[in-house]
N, C-alpha and C positions, 0 to 999 in steps of 0.2 A: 504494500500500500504506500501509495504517496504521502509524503510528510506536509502537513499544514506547516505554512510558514506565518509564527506571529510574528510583525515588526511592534520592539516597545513593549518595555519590562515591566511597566507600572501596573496599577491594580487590572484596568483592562484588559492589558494582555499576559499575565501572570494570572487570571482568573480563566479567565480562555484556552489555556496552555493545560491549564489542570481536566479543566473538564473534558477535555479533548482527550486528553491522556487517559480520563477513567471509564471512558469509552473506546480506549485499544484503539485510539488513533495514534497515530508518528504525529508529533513536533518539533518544528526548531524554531527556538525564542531566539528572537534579534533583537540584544540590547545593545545599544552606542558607549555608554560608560563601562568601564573607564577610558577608554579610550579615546572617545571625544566628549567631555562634561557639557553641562549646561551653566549657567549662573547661579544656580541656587540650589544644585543637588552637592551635598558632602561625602557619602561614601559613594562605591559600586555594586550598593546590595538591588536588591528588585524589590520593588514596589516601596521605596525612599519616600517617605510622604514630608514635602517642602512646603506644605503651608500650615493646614488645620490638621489636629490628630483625632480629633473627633468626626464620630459616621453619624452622629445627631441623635435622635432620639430613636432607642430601642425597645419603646414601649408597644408590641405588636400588637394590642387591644385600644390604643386611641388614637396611633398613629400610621398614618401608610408607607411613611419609612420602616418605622419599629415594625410591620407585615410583610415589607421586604425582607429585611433582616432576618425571620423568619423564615421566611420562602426558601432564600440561599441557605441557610442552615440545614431546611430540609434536603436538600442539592446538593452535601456536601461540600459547598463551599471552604473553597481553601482562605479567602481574605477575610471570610467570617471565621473560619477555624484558629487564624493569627489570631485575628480582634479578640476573642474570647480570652484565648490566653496570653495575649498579653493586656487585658482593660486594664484601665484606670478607672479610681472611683471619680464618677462625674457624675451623680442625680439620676437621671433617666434616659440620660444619652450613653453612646457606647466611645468611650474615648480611651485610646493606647497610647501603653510606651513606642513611640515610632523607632527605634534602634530592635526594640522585640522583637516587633511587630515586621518589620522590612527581613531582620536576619531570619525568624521561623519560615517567610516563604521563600528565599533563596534558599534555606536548607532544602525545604522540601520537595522543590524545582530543580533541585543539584540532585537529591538522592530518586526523583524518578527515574526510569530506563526509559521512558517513553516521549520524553523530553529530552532537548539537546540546547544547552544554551550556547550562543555564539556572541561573542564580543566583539562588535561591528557594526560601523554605521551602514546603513540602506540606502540610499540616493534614490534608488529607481528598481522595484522587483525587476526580478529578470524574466523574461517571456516563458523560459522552462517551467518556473511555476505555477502547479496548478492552484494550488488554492493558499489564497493571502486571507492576513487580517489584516488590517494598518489600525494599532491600538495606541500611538504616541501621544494623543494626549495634547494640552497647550505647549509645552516643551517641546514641540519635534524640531528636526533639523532643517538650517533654512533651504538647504538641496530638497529636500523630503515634501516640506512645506511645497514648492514650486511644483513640486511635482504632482500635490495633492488638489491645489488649484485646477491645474492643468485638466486634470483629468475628470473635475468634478464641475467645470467651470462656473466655479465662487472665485469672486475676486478676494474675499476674505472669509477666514470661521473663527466660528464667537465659542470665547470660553468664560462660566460665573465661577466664581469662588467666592467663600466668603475671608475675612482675614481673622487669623488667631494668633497674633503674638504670643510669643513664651517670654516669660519673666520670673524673676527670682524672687520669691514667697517675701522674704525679707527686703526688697526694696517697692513693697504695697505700702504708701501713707494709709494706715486703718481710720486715719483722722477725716476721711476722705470716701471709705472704699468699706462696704459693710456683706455679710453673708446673705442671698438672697438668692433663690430659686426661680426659672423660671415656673410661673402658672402656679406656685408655692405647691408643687408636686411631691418635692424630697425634703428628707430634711434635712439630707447633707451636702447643703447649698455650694454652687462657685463666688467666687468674692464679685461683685460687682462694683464698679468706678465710674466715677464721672471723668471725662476727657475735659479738661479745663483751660487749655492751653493750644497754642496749633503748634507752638512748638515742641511740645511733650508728641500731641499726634502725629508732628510730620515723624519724628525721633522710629516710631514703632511700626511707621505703615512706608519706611523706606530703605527696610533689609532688604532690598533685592526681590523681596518675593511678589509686592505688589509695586506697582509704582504710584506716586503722590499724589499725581495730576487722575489716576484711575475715578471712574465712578463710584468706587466702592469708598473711596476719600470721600468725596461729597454726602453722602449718602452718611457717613458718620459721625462728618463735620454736623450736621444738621439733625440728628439725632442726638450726641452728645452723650451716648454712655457708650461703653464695650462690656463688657465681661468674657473673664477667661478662667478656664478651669484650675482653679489654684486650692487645694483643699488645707495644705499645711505650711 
């Protein structure tokens, strides 16, 4: 049997890689790092998460995420299988250690036989293949990119995110910043804060990972809180 080619290691195609594989199909997973980095990925594990660590809420009786969650569980899912073990306590969302969480699915993507990882950029599948995924994600490459234009003819494609900065428990003003749930569902609230300053918010919303001028700036400017899961 012909091998599925996934291009792009991230959750999409490191979930696709698996399931493909537990249906005795051939895989080969094309990831670019380390080889060629992005801006804002740190190691070369699979499925590296560089913004939010949280999958949102996992309450599968009030929400249709938390029924997703479920679903893939029943499926076997491999990036529900990370997320379990490695959560964090966050209320009623599902949020991980991301170093855990990234290193359980390249273990388990390494120790399949029916998977084959490749360290390697893509530019352009090659016509021998028969069946592709293209799973890159906002990060692809800009060869990659051109190529996906090309062939889909979109002059551009949109990616949401939301932002989660990470911060260190001890440098929270508490004089400022109190425990509070959303929808007061848990009782073992994340800290919530007021954003008070643009130059505190330009500070957190311009690691690389989003940029400043983004809508998602706006959009918080004019709301004026965040909350991030900070329990201790």
């Amino acid at each position: 049997m012909s091998p599925v080619h996934v291009i792009g290691g991230g959750l999409a195609g490191c979930e696709a890689a698996w399931q493909l594989a537990r249906r005795r199909v051939p895989v080969v997973l094309h990831e670019m790092r380390p080889v060629r980095s992005t801006a804002v990925h740190k190691t070369p594990q699979l499925a590296e998460l560089v913004c939010s660590n949280s999958f949102r809420s996992d309450d599968e009786e009030n929400s249709a995420i938390g029924l997703l969650h479920a679903e893939m569980r029943r499926l076997d899912s491999l990036i529900m299988r990370s997320a379990d073990a490695n959560k964090l306590p966050a209320g009623s969302a599902l949020a991980v250690d991301r170093e855990g969480f990234a290193a359980a699915i390249t273990a388990a993507l390494d120790a399949e036989p029916l998977v084959e990882i490749r360290r390697e950029e893509i530019v352009t599948p090659p016509d021998g293949w028969d069946s592709v995924i293209v799973a890159t994600g906002p990060l692809t490459s800009p060869g990659l990119t051109e190529v996906i234009r090309t062939l889909t003819g979109e002059d551009s494609l949109s990616f949401f995110d939301a932002i989660a900065p990470i911060v260190y428990r001890d440098s929270i003003d508490m004089d400022i910043a109190w425990f509070q749930s959303r929808y007061e569902k848990t009782a073992r609230a994340p800290i919530t804060s007021i954003a008070r300053s643009h130059d505190w918010t330009t500070r957190i919303l311009s690691r690389r990972c989003l940029p400043v001028r983004s809508p998602r700036f706006t959009i918080l400017k004019r709301r004026h809180r965040i909350s991030t899961a900070v329990y201790r």
